[in-house]
Structures are given as C-alpha cells and as structure tokens.
KEKE-3310 file (N, C-alpha, C; in steps of 0.2 Angstrom, whole numbers, plus 5000, padded with zeros to 4 digits):
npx = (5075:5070:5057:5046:5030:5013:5001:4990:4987:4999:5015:5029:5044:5059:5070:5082:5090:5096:5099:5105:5096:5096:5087:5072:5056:5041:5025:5014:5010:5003:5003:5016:5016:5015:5013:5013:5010:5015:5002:4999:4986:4972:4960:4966:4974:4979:4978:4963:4969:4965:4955:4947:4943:4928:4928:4932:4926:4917:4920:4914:4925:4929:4920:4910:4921:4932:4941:4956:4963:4974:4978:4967:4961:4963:4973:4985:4976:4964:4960:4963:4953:4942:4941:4939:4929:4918:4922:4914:4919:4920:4924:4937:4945:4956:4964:4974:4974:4965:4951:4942:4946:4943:4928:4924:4929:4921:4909:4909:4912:4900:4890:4890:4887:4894:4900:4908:4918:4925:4939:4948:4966:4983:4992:5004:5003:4999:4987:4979:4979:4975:4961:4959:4955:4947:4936:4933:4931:4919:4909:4909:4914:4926:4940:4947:4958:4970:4978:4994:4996:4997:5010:5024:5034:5050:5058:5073:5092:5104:5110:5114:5106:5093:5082:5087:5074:5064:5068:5064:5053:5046:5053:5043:5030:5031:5034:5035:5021:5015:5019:5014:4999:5000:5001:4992:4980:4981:4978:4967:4964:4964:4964:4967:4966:4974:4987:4994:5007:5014:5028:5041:5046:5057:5066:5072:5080:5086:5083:5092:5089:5077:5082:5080:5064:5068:5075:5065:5057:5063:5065:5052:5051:5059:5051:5040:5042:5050:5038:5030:5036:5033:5020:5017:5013:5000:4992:4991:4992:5008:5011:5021:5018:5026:5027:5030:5029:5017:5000:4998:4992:5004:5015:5015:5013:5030:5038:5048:5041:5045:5050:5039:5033:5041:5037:5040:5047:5058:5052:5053:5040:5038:5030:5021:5008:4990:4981:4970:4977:4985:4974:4970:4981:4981:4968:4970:4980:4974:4964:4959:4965:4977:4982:4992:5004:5018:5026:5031:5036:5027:5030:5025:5027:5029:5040:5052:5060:5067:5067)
npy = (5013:4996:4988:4975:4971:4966:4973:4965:4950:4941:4938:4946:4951:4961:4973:4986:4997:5009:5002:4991:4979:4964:4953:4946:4936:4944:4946:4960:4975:4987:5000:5013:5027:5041:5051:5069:5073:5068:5057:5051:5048:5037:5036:5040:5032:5020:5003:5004:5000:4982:4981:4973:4956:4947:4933:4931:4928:4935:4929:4935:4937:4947:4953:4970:4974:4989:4998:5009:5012:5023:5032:5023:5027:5023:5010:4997:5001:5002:4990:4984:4989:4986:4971:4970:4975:4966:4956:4960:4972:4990:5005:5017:5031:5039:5050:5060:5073:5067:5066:5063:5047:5044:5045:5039:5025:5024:5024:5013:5005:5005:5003:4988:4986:4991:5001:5018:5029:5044:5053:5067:5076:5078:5067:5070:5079:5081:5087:5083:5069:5067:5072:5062:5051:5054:5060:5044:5037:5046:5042:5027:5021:5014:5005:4994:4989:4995:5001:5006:5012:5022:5033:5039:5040:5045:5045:5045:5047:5048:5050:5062:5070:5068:5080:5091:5094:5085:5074:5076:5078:5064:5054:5064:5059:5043:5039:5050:5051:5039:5038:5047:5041:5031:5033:5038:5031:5020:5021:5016:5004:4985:4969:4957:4965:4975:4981:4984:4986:4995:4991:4986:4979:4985:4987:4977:4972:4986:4996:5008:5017:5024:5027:5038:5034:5020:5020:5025:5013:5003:5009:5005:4994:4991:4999:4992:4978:4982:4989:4977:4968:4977:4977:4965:4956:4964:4957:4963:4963:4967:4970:4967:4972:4968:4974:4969:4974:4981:4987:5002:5018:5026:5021:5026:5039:5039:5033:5036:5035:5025:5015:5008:4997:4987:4985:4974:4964:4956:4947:4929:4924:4932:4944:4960:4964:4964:4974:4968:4954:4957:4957:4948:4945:4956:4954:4943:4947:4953:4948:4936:4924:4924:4925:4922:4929:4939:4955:4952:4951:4951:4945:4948:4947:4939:4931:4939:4943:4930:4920)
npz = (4871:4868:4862:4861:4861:4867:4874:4887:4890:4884:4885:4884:4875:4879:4880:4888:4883:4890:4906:4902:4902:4902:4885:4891:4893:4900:4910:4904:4912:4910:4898:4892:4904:4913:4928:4934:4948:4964:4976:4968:4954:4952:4943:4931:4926:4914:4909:4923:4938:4946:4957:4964:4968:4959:4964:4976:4992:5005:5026:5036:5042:5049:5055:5061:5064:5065:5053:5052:5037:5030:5013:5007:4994:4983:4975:4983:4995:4994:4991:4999:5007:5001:5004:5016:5020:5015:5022:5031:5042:5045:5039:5039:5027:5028:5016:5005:4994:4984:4977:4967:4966:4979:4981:4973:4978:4991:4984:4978:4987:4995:4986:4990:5001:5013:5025:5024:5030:5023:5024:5021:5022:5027:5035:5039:5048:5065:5070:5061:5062:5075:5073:5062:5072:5081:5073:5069:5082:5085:5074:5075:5085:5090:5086:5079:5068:5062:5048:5041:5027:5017:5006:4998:4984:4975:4959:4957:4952:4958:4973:4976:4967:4978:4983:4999:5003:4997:5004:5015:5015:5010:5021:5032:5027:5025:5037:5048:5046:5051:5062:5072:5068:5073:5086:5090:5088:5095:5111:5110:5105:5110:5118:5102:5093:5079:5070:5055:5043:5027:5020:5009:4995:4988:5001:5001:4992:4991:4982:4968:4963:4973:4985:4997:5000:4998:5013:5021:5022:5028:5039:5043:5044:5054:5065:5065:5071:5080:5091:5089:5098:5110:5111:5114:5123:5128:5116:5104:5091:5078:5063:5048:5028:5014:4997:4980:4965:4961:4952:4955:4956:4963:4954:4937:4946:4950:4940:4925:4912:4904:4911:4915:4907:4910:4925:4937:4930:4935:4946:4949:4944:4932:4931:4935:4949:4951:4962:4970:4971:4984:4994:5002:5012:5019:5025:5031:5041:5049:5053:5065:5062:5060:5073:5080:5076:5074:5074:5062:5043:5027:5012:4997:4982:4968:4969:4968:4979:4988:5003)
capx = (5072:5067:5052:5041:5025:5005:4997:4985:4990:5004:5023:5034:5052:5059:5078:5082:5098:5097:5104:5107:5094:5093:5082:5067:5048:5036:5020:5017:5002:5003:5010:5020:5012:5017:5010:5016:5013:5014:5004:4995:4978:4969:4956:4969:4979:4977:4971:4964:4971:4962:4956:4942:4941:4923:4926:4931:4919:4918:4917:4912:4932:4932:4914:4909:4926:4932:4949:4954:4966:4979:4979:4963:4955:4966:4979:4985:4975:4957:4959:4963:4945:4935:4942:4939:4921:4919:4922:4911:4919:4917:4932:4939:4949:4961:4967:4977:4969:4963:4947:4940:4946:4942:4921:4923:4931:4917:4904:4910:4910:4893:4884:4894:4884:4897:4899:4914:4920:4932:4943:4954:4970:4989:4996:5010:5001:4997:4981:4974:4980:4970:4953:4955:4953:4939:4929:4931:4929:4912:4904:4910:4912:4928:4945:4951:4964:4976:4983:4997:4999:4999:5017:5024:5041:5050:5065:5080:5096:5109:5110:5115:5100:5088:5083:5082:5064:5060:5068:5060:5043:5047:5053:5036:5023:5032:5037:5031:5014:5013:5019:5007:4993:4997:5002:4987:4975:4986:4976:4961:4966:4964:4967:4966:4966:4978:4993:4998:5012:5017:5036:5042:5050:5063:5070:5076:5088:5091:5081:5098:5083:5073:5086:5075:5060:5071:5076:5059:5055:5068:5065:5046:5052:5060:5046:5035:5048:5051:5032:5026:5037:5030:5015:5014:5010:4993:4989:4990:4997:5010:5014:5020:5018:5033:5024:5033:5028:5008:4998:4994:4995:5011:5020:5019:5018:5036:5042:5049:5037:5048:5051:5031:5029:5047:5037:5039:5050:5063:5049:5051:5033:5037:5024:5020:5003:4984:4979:4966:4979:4985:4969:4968:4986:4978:4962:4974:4986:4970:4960:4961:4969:4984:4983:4999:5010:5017:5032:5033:5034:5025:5033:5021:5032:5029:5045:5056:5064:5065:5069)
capy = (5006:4993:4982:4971:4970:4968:4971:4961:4943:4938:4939:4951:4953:4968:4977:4991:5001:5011:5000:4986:4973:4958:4953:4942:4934:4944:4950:4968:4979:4992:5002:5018:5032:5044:5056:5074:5074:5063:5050:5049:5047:5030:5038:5042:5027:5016:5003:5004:4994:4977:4982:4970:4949:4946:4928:4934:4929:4935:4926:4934:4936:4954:4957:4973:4977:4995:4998:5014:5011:5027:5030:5018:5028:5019:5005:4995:5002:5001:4983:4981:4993:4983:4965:4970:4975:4961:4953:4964:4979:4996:5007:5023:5031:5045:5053:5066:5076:5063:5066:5058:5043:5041:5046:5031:5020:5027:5023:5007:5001:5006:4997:4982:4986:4991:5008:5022:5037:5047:5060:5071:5080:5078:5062:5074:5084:5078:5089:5078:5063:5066:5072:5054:5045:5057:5056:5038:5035:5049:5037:5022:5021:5011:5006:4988:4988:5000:5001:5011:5010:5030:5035:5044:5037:5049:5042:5050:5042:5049:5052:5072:5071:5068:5088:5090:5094:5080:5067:5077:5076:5057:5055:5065:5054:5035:5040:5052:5051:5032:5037:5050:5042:5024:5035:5042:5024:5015:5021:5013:4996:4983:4963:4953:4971:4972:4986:4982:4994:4995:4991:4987:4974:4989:4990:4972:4972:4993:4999:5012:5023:5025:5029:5040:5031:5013:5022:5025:5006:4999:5012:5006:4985:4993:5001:4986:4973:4984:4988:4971:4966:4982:4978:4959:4955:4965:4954:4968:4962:4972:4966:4973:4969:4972:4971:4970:4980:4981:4991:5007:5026:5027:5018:5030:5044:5040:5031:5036:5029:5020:5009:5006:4991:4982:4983:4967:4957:4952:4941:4922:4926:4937:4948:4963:4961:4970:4977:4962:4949:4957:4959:4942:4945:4961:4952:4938:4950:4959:4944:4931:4918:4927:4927:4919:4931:4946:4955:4948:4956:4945:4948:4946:4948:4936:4927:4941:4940:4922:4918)
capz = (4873:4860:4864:4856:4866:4865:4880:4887:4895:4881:4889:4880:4873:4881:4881:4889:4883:4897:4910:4900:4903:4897:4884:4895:4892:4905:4907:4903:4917:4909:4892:4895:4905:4920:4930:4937:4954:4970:4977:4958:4954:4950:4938:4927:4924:4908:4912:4928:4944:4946:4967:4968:4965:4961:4968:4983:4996:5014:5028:5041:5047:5052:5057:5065:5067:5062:5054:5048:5030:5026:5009:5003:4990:4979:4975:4987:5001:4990:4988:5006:5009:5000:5004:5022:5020:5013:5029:5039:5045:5044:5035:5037:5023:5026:5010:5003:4990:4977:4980:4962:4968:4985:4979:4970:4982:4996:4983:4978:4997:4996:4982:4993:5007:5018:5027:5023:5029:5020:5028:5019:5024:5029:5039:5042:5051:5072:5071:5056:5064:5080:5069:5061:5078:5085:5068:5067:5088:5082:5069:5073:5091:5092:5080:5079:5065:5059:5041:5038:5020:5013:5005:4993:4983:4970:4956:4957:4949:4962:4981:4975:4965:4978:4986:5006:5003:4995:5010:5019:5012:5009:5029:5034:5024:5027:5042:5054:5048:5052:5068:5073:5067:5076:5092:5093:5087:5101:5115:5108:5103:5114:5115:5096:5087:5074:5066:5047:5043:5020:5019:5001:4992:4985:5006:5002:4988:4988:4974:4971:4962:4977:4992:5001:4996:5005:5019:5023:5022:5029:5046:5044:5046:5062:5069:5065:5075:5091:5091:5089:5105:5116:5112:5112:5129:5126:5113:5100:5085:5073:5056:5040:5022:5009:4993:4975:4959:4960:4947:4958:4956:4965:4949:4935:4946:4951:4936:4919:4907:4899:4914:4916:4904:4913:4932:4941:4927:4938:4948:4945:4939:4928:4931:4941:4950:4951:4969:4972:4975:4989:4998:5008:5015:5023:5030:5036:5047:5053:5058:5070:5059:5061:5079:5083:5071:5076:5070:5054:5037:5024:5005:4992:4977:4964:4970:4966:4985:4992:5010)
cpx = (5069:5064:5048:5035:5018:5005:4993:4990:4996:5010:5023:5039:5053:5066:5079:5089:5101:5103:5103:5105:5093:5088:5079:5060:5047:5030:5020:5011:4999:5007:5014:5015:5015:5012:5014:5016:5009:5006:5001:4989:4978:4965:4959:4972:4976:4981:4972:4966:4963:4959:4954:4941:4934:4923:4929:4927:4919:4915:4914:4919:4933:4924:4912:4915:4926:4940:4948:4962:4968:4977:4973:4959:4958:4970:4978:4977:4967:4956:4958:4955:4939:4936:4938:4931:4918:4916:4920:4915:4918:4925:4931:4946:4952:4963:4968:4972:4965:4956:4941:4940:4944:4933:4921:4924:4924:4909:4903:4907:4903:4888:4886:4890:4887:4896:4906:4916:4926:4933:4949:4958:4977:4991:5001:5010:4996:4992:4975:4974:4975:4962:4953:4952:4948:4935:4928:4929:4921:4907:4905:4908:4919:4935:4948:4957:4967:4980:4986:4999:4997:5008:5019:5033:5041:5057:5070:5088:5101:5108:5111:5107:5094:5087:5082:5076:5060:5062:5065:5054:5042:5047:5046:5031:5025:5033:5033:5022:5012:5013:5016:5002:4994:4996:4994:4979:4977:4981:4967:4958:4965:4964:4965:4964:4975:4981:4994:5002:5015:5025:5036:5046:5056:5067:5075:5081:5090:5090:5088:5094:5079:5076:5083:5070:5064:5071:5071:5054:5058:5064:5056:5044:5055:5057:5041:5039:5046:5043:5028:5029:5033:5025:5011:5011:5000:4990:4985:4995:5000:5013:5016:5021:5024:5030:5028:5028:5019:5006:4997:4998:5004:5014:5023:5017:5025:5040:5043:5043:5038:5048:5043:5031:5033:5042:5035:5043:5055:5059:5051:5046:5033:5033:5024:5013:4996:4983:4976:4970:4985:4982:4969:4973:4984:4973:4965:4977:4979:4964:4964:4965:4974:4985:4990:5005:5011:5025:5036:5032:5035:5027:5029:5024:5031:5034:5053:5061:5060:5068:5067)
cpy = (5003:4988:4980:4969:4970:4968:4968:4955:4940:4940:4941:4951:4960:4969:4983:4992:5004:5010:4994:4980:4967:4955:4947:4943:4938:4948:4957:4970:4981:4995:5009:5024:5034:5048:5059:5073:5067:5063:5048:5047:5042:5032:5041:5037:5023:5010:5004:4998:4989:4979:4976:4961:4948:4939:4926:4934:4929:4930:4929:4937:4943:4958:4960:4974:4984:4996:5008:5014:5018:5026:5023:5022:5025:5014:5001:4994:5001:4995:4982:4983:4989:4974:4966:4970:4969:4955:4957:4969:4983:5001:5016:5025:5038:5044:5059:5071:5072:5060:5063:5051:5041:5041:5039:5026:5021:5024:5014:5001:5001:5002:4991:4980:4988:5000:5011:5027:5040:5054:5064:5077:5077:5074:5066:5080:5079:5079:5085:5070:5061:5069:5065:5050:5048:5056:5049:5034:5037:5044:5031:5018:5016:5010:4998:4986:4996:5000:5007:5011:5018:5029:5036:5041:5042:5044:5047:5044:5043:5051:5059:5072:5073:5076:5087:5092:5088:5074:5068:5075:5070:5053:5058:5061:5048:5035:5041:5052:5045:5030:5041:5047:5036:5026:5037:5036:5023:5014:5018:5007:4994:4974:4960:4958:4970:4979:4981:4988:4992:4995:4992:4981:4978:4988:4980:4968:4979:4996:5006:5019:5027:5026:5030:5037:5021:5013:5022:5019:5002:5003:5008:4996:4986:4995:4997:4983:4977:4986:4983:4969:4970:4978:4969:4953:4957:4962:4959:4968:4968:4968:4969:4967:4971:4970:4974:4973:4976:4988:4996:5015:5028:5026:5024:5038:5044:5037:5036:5034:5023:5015:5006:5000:4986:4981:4976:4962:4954:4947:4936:4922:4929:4941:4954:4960:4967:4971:4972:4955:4949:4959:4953:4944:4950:4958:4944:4940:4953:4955:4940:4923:4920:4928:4926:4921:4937:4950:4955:4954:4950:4948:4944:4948:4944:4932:4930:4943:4934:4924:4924)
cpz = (4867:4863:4858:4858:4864:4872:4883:4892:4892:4885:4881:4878:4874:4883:4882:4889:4888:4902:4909:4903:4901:4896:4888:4889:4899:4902:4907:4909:4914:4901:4897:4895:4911:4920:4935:4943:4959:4973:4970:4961:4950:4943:4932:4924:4917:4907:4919:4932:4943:4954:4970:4964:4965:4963:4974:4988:5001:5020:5036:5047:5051:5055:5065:5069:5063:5060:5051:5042:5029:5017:5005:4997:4983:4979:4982:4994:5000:4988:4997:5011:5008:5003:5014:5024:5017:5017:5035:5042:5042:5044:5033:5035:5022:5020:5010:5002:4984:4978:4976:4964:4974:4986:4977:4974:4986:4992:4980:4983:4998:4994:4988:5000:5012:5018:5026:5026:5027:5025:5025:5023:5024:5034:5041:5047:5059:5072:5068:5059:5069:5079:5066:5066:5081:5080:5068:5073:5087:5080:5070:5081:5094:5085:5084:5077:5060:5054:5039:5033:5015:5013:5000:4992:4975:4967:4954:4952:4954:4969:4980:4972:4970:4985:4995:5007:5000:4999:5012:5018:5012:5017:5030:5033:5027:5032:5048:5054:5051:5061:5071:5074:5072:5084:5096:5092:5094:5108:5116:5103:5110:5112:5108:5092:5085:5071:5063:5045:5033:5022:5013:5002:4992:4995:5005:5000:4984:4983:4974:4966:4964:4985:4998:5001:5003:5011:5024:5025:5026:5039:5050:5045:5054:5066:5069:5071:5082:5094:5094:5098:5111:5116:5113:5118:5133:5122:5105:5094:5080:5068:5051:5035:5015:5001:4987:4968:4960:4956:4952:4955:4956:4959:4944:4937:4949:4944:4931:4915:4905:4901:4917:4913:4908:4921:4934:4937:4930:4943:4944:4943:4934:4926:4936:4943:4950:4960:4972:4976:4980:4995:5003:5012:5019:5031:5034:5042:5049:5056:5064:5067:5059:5069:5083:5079:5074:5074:5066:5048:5032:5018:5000:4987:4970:4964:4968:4974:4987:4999:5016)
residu = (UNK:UNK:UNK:UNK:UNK:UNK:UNK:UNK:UNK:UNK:UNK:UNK:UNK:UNK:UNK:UNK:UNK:UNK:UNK:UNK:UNK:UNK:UNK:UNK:UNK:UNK:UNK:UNK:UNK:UNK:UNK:UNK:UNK:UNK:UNK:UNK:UNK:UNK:UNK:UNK:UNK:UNK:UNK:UNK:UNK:UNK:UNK:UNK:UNK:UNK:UNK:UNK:UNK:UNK:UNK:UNK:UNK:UNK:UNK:UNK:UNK:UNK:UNK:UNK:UNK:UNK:UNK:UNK:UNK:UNK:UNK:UNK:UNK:UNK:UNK:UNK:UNK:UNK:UNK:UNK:UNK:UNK:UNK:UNK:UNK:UNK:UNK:UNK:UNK:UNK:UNK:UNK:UNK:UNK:UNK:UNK:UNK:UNK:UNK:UNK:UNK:UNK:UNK:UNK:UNK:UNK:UNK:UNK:UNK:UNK:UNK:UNK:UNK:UNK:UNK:UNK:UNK:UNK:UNK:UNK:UNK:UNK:UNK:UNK:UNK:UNK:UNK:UNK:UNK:UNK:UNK:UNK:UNK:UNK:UNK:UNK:UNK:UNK:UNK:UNK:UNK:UNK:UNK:UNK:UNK:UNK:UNK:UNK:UNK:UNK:UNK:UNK:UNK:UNK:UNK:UNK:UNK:UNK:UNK:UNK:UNK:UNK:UNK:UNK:UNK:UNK:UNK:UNK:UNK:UNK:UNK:UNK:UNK:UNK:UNK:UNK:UNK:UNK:UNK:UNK:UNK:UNK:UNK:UNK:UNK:UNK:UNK:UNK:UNK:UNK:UNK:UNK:UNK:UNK:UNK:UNK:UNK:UNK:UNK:UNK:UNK:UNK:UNK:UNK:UNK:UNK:UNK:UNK:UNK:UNK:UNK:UNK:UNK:UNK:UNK:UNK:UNK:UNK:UNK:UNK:UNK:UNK:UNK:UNK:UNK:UNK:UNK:UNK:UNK:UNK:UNK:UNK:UNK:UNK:UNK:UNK:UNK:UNK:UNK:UNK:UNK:UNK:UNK:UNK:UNK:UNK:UNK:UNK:UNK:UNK:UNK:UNK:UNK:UNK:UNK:UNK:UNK:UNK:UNK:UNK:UNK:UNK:UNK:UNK:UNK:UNK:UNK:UNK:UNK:UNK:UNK:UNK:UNK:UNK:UNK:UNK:UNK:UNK:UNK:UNK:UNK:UNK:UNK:UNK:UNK:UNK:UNK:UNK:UNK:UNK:UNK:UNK:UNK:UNK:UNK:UNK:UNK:UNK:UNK:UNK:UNK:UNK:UNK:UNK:UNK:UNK:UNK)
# end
C-alpha cells in the first residue's frame, strides 16, 4: 500500500495495490492499527471514537423512559447511551467483557446526571438475556425502548476461509441474541415504546469480505420488517439503522491495518464518521417524532448507498 497522508481534518491520496483502488481525496479517522480479539476495546484505539457532541442539547424527548442499549459501553451503542440520557431516560448497558470500557461509559452517564446500570455477560445465552429484563424491571421498574446494536464481524477473503465456529459465533451474537433479548423485553413493551435493531451498510452492496458478517444483517432487516408489521397494530414501533464505516472498536478489531485509514472513502463524503453523528438517528426512532415510522431502516452512510 502507498499513501500519502497527515491525519487530522486534511483529505488524503491513497492506492491500495492490494485490490487496486483507485487513487482518491478523503478524509482519514484513523492511522493503521488493529486489535486481536472480538468486539475490541475502545480504550485502546488511537484516537479515541468521538461518542459525545458537546452541542448537543436535550430536550426532554425521552424523559423518564427506560431503554436497555446491547453493546453501549462503546462505539455506536455509547453515543446512542449518552444522547439518550441526554434526553431523560435511564439506560441499561449489557456487555460482553469490556469492562474498562463500560466503567467509563457508566461514569461518564454519571457526571451527565443520568443513571446507568451495566450488566455484563453473553447475549447468546437466554439465561443472560432473561437477567437483563429482571435487573432492569428490579431498578428501573419498566423498559421503553430496546436497542439491539451488540455484534461481532470478522475479515475473511473467501467463503472457505470463513470456519463453521466462526458463523456460528457470528450467527449467535447478530442473530440469536437479538432474538432472545427482544423475545423476552417484548412482554414489557407497551403502546409508543420503541425496538431499534443495527443492520449495516455492508448487507447492501455485499461487503464479499464479511459474508458471514452480511448474512447476519441482511437476516436482521428481515426481522425488523416482519416484526414491525406483528407488532404495528400495538403501536410498538420496530425500526433498524444500517450505518456505514463509523470510528468504533469493531473496525480495527476486524480489519487489516492497512485498511484502517481507507474506511468510509467510497462515501460521496469522503469520510468515515465519529459515533456522535449517529446519535440523533437513535433518539429519533426511539421518540415520539418517529411515531408514524415503523419498518424502516435509516442509512446513515455518508451517501455511500443512495435510494
């Protein structure tokens, strides 16, 4: 790979031999770094993700509601924690093991004034699934909104390459845990409560690096859709969000290095993006401004899929 880059805010020139891209202006996140294991750690990255816009100001849209956010002790899900507290509710944050991270998140929420609880363990596990709705029923005393945005995506180059333990495992996390955990919120939902389900950009031009990894996306805009209609008669909206290359963990623990400073240049934006400027899209599908959307999957992308 031959580039020319400063990091920072400047657009770059950038060729990748590899798989012969052609040279482009974008901006860079990040330089070249990876991490060994799945879903990655935030406290590790260089720099760290952006979660939080200080001119950001709530309004009141979610107050006194209760979500419980998959996956927020970072990226994505920790922009979606704090934007929401923000707006008055109160947010419970299943995680894996990353538990640097989720200390931080939890403490963060705090100076902010809001309230957290973290819960660590296995989405792929029913037993974990049904401890999150009883501690979050325990302290909370009820559950409004639903974000399934935990998952785990590995880079493989071929359909041989990728092991049947590692579908598996891929299947498990984007999959079955999303359905466990919602099966088991579901009966504690009630009219103008809200499901948010993570899709991806990659399920909608075939990332052919992430098969397993799409497959998981693609089944997870199908379970959104049929869902939304179940449930649309209750007044129980289901929505997903399919979001293109944002600065989080996940990145370089599945990338290459090398492909780190390229993410998100195929945007007309030429940019990837920080965790922050997907925060409103969250608090939009989870309030009442979105009351008349259900079904849908929003593409925040940078204009890297249109229509």
């Amino acid at each position: 790979m031959d580039s020319d880059y400063h990091f920072g805010n400047k657009y770059y020139k950038y060729f990748d031999n590899k798989v012969g891209v052609q040279s482009t202006y974008y901006k860079i996140l990040a330089p070249e770094q990876s991490q060994e294991k799945q879903p990655g750690m935030e406290y590790l990255m260089k720099p760290r993700p952006i979660f939080d816009n200080p001119n950001y100001k709530g309004s009141n849209k979610l107050k006194d509601k209760v979500a419980i956010i998959t996956g927020a002790d970072s990226g994505l899900g920790k922009a979606c924690a704090v934007a929401f507290v923000k707006e008055g509710a109160k947010v419970v944050i299943p995680y894996y093991n990353e538990h640097i991270d989720a200390e931080e998140t939890k403490k963060y929420i705090e100076n902010l004034g809001g309230e957290c609880l973290l819960l660590a363990g296995d989405i792929t596990n029913k037993k974990f699934c049904q401890r999150i709705v009883q501690e979050t029923l325990n302290r909370f005393g009820k559950i409004n909104i639903l974000v399934n945005n935990a998952g785990v995506q590995y880079q493989q180059d071929k359909l041989e390459d990728i092991t049947d333990e590692q579908f598996d495992w891929t299947m498990k996390v984007n999959v079955y845990g999303m359905f466990y955990l919602t099966k088991e919120v579901l009966p504690y939902l009630h009219s103008g409560d809200s499901i948010i389900n993570l899709s991806s950009i990659t399920t909608f031009y075939g990332d052919p690096q992430l098969i397993d990894y799409v497959t998981t996306k693609g089944a997870i805009v199908g379970f959104t859709r049929a869902l939304a209609r179940n449930l649309a008669l209750k007044n129980i909206r289901v929505n997903a969000i399919a979001p293109g290359f944002f600065w989080t963990p996940l990145q370089p623990a599945c990338w290459v290095k090398e492909k780190i400073p390229s993410l998100g240049a195929e945007a007309a934006m030429a940019r990837g993006a920080q965790p922050y400027e997907l925060a409103p899209t969250f608090v939009f599908l989870a309030s009442d401004d979105s009351s008349y959307m259900t079904g849908q999957v929003i593409h925040n992308n940078g204009g890297q899929i249109m229509g």
